[in-house]
DSSP file (Angstrom, degrees, kcal/mol; ACC not computed):
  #  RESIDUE AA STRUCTURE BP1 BP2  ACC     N-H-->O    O-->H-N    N-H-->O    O-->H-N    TCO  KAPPA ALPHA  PHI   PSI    X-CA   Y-CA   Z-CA
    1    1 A X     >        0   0    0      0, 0.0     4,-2.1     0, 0.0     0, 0.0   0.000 360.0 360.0 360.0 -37.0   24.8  -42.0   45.1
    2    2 A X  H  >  +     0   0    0      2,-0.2     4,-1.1     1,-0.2     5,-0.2   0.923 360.0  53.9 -81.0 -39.0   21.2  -42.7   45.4
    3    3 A X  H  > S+     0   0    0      1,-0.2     4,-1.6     2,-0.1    -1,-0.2   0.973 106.6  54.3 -37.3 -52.8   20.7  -38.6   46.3
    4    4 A X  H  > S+     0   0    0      1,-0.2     4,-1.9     2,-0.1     5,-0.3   0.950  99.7  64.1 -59.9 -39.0   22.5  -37.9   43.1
    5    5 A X  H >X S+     0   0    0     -4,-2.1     4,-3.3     1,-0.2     3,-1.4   0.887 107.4  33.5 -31.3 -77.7   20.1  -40.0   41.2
    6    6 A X  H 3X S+     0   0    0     -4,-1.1     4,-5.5     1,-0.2     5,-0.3   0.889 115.4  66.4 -65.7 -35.6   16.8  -38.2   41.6
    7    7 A X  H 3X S+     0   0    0     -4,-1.6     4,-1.5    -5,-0.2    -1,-0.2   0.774 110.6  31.6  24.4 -87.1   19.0  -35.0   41.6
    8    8 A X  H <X S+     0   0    0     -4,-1.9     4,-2.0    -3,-1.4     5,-0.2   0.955 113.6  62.4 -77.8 -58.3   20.1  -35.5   38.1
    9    9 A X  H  X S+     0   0    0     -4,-3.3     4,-2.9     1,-0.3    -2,-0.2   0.910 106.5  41.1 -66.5 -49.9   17.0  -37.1   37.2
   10   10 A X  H  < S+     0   0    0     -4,-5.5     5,-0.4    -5,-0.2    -1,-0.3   0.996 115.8  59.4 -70.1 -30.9   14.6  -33.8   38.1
   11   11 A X  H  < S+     0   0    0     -4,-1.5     4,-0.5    -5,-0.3    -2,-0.2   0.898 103.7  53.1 -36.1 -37.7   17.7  -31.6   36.3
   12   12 A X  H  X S+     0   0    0     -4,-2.0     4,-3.0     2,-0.2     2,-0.8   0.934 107.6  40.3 -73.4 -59.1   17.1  -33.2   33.8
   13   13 A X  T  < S+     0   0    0     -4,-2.9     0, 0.0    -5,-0.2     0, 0.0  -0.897 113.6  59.5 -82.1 149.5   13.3  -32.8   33.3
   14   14 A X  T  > S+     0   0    0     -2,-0.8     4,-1.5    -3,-0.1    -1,-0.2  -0.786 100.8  50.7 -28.8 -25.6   13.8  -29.6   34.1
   15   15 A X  T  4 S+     0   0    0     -4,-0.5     5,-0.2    -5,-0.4    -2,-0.2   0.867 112.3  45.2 -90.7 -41.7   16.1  -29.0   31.3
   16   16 A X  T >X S+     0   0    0     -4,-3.0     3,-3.6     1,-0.2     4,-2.3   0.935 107.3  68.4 -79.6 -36.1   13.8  -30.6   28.5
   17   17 A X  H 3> S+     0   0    0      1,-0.3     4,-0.7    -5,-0.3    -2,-0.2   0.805 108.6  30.5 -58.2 -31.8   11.0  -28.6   30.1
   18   18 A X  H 3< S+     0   0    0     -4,-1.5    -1,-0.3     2,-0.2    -2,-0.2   0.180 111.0  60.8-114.2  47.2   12.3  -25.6   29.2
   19   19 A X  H <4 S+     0   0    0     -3,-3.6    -2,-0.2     2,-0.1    -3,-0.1   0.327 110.8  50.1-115.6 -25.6   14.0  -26.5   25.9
   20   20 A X  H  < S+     0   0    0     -4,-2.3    -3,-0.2    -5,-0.2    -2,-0.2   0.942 112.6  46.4 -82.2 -42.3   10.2  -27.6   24.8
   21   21 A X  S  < S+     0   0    0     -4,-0.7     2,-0.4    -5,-0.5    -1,-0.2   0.643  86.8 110.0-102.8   9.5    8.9  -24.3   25.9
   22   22 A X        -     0   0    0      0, 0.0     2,-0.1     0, 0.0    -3,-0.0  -0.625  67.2-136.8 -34.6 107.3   11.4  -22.6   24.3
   23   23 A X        -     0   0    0     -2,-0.4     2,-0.2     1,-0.1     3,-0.1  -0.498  11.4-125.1 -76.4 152.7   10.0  -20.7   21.3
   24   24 A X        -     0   0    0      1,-0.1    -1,-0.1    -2,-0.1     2,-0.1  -0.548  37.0 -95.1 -81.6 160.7   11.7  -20.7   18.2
   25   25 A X        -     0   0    0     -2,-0.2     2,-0.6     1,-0.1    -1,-0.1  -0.408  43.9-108.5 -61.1 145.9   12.5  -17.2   16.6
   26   26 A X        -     0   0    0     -2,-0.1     2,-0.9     1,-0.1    -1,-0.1  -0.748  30.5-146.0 -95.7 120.0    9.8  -15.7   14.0
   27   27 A X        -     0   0    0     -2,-0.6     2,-1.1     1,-0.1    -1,-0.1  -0.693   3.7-148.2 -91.7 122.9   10.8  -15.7   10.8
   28   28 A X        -     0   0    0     -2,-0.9     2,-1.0     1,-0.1    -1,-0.1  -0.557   6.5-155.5-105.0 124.7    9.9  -13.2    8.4
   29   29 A X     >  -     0   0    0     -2,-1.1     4,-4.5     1,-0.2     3,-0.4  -0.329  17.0-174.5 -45.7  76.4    9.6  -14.1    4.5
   30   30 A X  H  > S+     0   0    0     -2,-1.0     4,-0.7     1,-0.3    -1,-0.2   0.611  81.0  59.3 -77.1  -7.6   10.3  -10.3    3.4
   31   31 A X  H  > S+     0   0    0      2,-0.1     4,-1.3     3,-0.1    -1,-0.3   0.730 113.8  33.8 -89.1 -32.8    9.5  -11.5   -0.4
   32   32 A X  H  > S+     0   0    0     -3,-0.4     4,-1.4     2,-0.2    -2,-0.2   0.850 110.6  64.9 -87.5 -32.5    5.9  -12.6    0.7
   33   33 A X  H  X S+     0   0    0     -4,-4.5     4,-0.6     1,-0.2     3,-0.3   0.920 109.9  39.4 -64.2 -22.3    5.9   -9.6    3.2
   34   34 A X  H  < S+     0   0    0     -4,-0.7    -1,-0.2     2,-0.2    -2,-0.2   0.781 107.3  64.3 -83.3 -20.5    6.1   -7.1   -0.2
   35   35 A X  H  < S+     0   0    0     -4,-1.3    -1,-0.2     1,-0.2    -2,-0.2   0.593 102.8  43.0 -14.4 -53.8    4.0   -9.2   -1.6
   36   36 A X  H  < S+     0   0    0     -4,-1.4     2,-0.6    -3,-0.3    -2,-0.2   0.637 123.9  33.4 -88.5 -30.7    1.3   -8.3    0.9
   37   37 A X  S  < S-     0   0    0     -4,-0.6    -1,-0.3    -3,-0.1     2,-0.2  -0.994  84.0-161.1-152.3 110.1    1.7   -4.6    1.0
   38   38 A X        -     0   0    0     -2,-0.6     2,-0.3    -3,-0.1    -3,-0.1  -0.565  44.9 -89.2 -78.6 158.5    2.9   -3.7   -3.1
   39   39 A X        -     0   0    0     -2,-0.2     2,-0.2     1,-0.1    -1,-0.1  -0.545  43.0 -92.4-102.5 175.7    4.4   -0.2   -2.7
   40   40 A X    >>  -     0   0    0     -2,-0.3     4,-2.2     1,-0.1     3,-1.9  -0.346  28.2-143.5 -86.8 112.2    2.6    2.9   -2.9
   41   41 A X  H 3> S+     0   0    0      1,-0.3     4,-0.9    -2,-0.2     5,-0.4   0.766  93.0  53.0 -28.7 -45.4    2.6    4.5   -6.4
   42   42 A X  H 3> S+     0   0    0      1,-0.2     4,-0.9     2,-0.2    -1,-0.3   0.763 110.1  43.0 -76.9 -23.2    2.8    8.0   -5.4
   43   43 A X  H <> S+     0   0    0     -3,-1.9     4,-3.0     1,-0.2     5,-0.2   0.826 115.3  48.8 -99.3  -3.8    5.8    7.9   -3.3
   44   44 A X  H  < S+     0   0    0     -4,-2.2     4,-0.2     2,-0.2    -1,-0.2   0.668 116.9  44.9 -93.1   5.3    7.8    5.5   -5.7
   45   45 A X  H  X S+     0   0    0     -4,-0.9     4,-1.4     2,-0.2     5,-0.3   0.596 116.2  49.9 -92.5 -46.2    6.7    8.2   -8.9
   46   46 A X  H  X S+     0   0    0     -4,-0.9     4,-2.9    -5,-0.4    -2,-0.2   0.983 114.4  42.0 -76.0 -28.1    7.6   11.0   -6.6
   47   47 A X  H  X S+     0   0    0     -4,-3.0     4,-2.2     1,-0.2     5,-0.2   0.828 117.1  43.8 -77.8 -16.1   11.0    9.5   -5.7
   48   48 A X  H  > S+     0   0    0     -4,-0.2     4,-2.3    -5,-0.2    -1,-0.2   0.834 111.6  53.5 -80.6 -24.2   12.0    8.5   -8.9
   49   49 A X  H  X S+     0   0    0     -4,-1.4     4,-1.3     2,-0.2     3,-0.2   0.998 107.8  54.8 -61.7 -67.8   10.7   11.8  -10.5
   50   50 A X  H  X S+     0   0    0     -4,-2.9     4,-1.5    -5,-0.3     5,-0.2   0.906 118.9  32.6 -20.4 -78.7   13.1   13.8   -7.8
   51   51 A X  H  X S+     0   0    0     -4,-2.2     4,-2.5     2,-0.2    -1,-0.2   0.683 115.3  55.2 -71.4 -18.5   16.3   11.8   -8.9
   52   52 A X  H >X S+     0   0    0     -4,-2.3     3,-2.0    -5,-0.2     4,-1.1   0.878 116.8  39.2 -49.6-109.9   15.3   11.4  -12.5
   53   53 A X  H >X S+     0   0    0     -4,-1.3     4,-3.5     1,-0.2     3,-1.5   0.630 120.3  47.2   0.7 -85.9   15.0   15.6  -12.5
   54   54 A X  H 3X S+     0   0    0     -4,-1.5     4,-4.2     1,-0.3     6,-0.3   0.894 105.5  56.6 -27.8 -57.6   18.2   16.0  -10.2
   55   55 A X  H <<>S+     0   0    0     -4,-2.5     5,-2.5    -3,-2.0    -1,-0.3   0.865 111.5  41.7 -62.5 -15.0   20.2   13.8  -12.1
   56   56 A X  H X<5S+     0   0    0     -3,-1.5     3,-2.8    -4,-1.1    32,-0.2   0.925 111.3  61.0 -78.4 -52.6   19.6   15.8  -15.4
   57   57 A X  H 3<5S+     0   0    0     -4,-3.5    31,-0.6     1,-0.2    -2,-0.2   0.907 109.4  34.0 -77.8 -19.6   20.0   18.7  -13.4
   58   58 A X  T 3<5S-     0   0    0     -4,-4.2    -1,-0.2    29,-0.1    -2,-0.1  -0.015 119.1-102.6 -98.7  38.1   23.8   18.1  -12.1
   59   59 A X  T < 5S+     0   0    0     -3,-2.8     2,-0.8     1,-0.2     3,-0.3   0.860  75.4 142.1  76.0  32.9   24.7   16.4  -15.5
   60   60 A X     >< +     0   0    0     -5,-2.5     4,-1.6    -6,-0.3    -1,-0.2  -0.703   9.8 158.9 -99.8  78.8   24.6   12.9  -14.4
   61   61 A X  H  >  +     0   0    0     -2,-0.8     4,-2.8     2,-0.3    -1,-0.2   0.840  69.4  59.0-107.5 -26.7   23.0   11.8  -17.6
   62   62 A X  H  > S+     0   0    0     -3,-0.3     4,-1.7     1,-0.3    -1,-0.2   0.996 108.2  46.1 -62.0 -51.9   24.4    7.9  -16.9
   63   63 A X  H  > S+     0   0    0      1,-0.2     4,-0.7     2,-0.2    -2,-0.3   0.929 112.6  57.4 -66.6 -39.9   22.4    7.9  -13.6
   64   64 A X  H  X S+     0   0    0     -4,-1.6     4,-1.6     1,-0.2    -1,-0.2   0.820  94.5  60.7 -14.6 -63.7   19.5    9.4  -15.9
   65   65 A X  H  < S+     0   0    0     -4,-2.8    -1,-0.2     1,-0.2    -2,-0.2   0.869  91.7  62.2 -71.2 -31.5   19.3    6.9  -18.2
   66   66 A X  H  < S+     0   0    0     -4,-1.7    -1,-0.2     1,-0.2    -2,-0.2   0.999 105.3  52.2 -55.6 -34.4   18.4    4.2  -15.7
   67   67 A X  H  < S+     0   0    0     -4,-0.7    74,-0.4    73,-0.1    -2,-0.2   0.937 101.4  88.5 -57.4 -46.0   15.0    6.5  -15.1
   68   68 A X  S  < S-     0   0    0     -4,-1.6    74,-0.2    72,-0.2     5,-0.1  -0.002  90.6 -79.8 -75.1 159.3   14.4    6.5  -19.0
   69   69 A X        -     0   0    0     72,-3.5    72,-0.1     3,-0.1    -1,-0.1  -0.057  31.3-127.3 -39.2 154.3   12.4    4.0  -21.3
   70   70 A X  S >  S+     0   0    0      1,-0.2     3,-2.3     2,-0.1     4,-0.1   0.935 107.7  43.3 -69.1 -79.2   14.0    1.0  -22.2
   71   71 A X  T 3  S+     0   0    0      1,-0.3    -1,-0.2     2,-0.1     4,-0.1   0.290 110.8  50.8  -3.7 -44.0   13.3    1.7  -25.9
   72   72 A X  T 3> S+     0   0    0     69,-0.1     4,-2.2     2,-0.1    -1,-0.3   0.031  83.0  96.2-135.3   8.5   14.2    5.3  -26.0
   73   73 A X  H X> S+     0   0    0     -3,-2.3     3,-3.6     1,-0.2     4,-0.7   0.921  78.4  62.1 -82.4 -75.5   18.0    4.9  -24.2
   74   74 A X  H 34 S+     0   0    0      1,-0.3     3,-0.5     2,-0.2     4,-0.3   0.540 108.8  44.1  -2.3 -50.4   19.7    4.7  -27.4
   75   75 A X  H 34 S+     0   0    0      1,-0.3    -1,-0.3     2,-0.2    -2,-0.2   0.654 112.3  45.3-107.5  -7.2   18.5    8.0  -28.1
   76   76 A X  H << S+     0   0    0     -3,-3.6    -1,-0.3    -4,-2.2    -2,-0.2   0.499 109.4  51.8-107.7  26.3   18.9    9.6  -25.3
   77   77 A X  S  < S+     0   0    0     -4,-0.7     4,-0.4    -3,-0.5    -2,-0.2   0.409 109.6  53.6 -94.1  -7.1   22.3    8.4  -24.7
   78   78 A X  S    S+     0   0    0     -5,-0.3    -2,-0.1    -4,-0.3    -3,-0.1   0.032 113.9  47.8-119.9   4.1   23.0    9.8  -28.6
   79   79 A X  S >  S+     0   0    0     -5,-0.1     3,-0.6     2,-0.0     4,-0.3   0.222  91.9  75.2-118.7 -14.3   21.4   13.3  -27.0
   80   80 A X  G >> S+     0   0    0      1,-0.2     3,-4.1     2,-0.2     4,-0.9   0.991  88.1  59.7 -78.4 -44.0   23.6   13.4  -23.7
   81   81 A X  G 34 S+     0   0    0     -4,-0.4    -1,-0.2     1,-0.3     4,-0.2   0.610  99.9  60.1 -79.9   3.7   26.7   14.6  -26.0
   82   82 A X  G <4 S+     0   0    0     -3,-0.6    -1,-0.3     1,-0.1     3,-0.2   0.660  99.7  60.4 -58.8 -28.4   24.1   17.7  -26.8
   83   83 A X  T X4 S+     0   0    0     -3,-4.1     3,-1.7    -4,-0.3    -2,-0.2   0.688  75.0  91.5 -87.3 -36.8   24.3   18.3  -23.0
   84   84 A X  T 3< S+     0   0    0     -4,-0.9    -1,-0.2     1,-0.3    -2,-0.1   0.792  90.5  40.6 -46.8 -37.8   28.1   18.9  -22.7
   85   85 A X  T 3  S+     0   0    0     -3,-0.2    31,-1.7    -4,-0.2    -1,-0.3   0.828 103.8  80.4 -86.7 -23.5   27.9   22.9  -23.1
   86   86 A X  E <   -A  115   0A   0     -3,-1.7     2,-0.3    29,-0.2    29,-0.2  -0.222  55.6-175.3 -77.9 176.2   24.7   23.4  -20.9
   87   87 A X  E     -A  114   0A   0     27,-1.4    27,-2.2    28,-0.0     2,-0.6  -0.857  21.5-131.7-165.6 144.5   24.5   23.5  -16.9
   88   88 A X  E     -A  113   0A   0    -31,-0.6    25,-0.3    25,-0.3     3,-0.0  -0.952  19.2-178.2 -98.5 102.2   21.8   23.7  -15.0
   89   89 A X  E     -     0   0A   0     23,-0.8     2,-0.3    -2,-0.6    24,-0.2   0.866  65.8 -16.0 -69.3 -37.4   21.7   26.2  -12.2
   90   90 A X  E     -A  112   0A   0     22,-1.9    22,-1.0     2,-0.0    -1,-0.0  -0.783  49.7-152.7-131.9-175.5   18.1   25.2  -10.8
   91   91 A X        -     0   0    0     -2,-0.3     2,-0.4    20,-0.2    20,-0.2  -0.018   7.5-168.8 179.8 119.2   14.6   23.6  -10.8
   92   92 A X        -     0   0    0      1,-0.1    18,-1.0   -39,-0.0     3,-0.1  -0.690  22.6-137.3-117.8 122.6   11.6   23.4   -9.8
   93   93 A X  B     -C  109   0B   0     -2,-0.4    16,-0.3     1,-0.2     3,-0.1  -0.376  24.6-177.6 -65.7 135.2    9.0   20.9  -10.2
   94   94 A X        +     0   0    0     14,-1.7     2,-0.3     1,-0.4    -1,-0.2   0.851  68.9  10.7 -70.8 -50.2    5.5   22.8  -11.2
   95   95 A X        -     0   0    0     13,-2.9    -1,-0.4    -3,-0.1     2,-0.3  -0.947  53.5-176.5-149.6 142.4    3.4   20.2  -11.3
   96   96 A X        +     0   0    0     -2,-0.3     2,-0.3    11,-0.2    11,-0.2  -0.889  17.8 176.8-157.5 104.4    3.5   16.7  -10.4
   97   97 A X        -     0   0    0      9,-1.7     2,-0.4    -2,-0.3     9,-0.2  -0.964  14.7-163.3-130.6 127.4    0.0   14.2  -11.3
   98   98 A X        -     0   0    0     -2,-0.3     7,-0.2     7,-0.2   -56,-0.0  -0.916  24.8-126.3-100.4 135.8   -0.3   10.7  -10.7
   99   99 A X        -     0   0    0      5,-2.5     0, 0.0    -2,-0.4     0, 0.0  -0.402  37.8 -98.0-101.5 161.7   -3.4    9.1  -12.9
  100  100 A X  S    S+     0   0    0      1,-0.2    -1,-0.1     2,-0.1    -2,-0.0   0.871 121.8  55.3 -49.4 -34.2   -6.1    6.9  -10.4
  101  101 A X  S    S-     0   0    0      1,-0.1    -1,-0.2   -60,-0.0   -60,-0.1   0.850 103.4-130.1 -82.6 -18.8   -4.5    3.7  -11.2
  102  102 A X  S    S+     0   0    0      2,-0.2    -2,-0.1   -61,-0.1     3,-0.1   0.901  87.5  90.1  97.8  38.2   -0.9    4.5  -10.2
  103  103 A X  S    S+     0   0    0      1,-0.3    29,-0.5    28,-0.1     2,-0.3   0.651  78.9  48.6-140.8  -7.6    0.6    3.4  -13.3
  104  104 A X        +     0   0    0     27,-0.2    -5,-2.5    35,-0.0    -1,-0.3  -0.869  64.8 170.2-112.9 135.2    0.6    6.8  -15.9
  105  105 A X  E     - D   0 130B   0     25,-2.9    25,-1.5    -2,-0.3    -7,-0.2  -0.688  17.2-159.8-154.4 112.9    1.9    9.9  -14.2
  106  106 A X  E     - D   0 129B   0     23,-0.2    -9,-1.7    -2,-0.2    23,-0.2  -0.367   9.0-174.8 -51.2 140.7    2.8   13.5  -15.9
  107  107 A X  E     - D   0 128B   0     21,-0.9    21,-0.9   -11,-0.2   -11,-0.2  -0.418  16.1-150.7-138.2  84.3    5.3   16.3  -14.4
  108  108 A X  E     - D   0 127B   0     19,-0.2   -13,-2.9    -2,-0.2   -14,-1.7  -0.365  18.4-166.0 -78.0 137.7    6.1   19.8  -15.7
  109  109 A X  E     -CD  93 126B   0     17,-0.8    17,-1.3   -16,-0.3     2,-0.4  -0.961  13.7-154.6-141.3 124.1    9.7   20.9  -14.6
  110  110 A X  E     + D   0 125B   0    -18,-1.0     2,-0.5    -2,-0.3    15,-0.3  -0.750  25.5 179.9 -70.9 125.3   11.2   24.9  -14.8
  111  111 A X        -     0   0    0     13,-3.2     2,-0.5    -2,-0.4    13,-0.5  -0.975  13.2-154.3-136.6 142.6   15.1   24.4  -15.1
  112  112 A X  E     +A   90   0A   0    -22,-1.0   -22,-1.9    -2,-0.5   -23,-0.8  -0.863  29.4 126.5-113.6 141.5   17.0   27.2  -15.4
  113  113 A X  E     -AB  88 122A   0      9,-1.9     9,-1.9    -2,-0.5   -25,-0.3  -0.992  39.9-124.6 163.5-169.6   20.5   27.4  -17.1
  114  114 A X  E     -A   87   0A   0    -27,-2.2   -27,-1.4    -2,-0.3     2,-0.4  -0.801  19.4-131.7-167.5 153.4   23.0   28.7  -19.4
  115  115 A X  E >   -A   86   0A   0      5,-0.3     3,-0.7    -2,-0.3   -29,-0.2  -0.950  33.3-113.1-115.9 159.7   25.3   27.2  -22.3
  116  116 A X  T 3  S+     0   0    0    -31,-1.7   -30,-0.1    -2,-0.4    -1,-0.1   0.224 112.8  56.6 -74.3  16.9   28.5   27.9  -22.3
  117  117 A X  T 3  S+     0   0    0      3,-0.1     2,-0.4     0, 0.0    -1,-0.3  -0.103 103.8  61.3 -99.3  12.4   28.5   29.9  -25.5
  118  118 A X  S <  S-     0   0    0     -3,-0.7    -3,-0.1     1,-0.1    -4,-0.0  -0.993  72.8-147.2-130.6 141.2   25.8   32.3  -24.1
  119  119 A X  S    S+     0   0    0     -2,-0.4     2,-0.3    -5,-0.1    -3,-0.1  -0.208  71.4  76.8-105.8  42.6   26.5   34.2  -21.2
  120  120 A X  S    S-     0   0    0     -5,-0.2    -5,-0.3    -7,-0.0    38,-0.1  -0.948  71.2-117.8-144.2 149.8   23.0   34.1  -20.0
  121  121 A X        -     0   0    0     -2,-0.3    34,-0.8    -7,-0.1     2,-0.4  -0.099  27.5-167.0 -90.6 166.9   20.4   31.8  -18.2
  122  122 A X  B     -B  113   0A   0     -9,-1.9    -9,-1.9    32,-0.2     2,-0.2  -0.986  21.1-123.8-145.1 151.5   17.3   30.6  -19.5
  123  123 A X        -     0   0    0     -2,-0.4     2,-0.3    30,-0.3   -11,-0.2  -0.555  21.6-176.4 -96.1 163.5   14.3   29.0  -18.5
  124  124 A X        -     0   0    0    -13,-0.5   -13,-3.2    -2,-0.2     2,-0.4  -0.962  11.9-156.3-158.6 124.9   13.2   25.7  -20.3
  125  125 A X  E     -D  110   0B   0     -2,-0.3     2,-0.3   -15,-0.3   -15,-0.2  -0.755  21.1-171.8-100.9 153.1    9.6   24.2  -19.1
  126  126 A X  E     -D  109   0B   0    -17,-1.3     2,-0.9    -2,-0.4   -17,-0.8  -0.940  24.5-136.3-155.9 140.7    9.4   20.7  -19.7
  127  127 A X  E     -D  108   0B   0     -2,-0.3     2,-0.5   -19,-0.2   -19,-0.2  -0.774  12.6-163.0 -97.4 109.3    7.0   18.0  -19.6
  128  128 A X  E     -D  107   0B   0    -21,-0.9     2,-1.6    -2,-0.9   -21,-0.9  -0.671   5.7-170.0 -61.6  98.2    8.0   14.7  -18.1
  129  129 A X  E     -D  106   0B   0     -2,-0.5    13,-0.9    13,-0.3     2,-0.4  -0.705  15.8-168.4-116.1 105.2    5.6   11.8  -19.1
  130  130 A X  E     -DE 105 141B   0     -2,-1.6   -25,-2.9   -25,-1.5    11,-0.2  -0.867  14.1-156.2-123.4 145.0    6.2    8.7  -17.0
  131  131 A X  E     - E   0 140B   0      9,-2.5     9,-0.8    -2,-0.4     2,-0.3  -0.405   9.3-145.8 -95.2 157.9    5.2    4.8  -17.1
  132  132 A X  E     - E   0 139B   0    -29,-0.5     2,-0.5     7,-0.3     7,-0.3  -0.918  21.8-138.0-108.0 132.1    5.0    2.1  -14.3
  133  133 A X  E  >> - E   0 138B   0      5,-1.0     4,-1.2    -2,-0.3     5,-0.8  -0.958  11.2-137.2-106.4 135.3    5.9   -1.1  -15.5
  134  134 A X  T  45S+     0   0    0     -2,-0.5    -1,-0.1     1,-0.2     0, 0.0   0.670  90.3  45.4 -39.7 -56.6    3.6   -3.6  -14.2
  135  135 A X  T  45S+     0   0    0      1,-0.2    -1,-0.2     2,-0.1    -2,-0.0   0.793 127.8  24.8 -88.2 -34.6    5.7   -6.5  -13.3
  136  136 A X  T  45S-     0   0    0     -3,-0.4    -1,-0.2     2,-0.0    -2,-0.2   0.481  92.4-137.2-100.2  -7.3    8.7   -4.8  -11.4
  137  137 A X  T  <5 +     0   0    0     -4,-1.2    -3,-0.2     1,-0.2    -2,-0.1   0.683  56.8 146.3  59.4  40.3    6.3   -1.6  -10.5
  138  138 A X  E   < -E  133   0B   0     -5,-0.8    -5,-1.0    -6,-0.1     2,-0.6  -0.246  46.0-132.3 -77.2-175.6    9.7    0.4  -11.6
  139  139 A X  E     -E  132   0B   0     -7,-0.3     2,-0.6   -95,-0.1    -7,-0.3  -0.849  22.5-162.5-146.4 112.2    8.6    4.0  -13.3
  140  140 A X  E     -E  131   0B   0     -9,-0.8    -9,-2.5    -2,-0.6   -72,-0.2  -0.932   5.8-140.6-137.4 126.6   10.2    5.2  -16.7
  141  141 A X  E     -E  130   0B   0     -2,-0.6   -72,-3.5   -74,-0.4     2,-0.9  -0.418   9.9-150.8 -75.7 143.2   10.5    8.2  -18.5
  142  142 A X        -     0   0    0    -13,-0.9   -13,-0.3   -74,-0.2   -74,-0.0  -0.701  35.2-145.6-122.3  81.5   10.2    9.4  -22.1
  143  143 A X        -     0   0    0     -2,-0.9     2,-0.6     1,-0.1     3,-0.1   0.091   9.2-130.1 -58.9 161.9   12.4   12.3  -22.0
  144  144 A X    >>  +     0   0    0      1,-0.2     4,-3.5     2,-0.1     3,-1.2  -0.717  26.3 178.6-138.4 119.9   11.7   15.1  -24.0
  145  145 A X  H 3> S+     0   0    0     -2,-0.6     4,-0.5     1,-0.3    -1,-0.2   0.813  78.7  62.6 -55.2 -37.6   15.0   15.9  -25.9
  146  146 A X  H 34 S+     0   0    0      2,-0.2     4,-0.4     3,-0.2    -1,-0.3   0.591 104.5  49.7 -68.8 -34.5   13.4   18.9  -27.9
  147  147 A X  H X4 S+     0   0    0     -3,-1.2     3,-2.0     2,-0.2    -2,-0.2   0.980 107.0  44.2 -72.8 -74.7   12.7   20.7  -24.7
  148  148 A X  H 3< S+     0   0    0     -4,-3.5    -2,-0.2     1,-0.3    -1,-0.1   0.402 126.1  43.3 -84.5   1.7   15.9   20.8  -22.7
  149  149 A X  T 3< S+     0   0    0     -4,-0.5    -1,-0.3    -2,-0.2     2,-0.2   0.350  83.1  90.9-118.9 -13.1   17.4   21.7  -26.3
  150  150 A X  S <  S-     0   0    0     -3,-2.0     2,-0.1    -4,-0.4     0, 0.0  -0.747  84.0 -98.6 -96.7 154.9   15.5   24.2  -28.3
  151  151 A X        -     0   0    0     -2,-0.2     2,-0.2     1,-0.1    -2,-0.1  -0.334  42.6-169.7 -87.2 153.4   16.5   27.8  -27.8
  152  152 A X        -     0   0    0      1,-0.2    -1,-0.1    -2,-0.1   -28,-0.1  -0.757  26.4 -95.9-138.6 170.7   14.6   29.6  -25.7
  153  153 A X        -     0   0    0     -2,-0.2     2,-0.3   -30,-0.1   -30,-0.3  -0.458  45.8-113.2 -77.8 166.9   14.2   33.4  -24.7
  154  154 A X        -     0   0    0    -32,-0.2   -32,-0.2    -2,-0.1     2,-0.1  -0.778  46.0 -84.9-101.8 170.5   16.1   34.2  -21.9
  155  155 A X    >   -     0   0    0    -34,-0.8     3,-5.1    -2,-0.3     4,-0.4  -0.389  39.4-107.7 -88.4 146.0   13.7   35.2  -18.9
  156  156 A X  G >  S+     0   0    0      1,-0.3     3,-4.0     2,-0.2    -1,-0.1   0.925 115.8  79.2 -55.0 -51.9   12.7   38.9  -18.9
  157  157 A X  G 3  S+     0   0    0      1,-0.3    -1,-0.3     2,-0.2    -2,-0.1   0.627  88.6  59.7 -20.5 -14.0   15.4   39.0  -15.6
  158  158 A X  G <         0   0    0     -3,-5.1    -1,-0.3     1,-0.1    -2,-0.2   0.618 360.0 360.0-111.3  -1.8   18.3   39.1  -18.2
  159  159 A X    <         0   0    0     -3,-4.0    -2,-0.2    -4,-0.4    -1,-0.1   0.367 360.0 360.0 -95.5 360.0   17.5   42.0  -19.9
């Protein structure tokens, strides 16, 4: 018995000695870590621009409207039932400008497409003029309904 003693007794400090130099895991605060690093105006303008664009062009006009001003969804939810006879075969972004501060950013968009009383396609330029709102750094668009809707020529290719 008097072996087991000291035995136990150095297990024992042994056992707190490495429960003390045990490190705890590091936890990271991922609200303070975005905090530190805000995210980068230009790629969250370019992605939102993309799906904005896309969603118009394959008719997704609900997924749209999240992109658009708050103010101005009434009227372009009162403009999607304009939409029903067109389809958009393409598009291609021309131009895509971000202003120095990151929070104003312009886009000219080609989309090419047809109604389904016309049997031919047409080009439609459009200008995209989009906001960052400060507090959520989200980025919303002020569609412009008069573009993707006014007759157009058809492109010299249809004639």
């Amino acid at each position: 018995m008097q072996r087991i003693v000291p035995i136990l007794l150095g297990i024992l400090i042994l056992a707190s000695a490495c429960v003390s130099a045990k490190q705890e895991p590091e936890v990271i605060d991922l609200a303070a870590l975005a905090a530190e690093q805000p995210l980068d105006p230009a790629k969250t303008f370019a992605e939102a621009q993309k799906r904005y664009t896309a969603d118009i062009r394959f008719g997704l006009f609900d997924e749209a409207a999240l992109w658009v001003e708050p103010e101005l969804k009434s009227e372009f939810q009162a403009n999607v039932r304009r939409f029903r006879e067109v389809r958009f075969s393409d598009y291609v972004v021309e131009s895509a400008e971000l202003d120095e501060q990151g929070v104003n950013a312009t886009a000219v968009v080609l989309y090419r497409g047809y109604s389904l009383s016309q049997p031919f396609e047409r080009e439609v330029r459009i200008v995209q003029r989009w906001r960052r709102d400060a507090p959520s750094h989200d980025w919303y668009v002020s569609p412009d309904f008069d573009g993707l809707l006014s007759p157009t020529q058809p492109p010299a290719s249809a004639y």
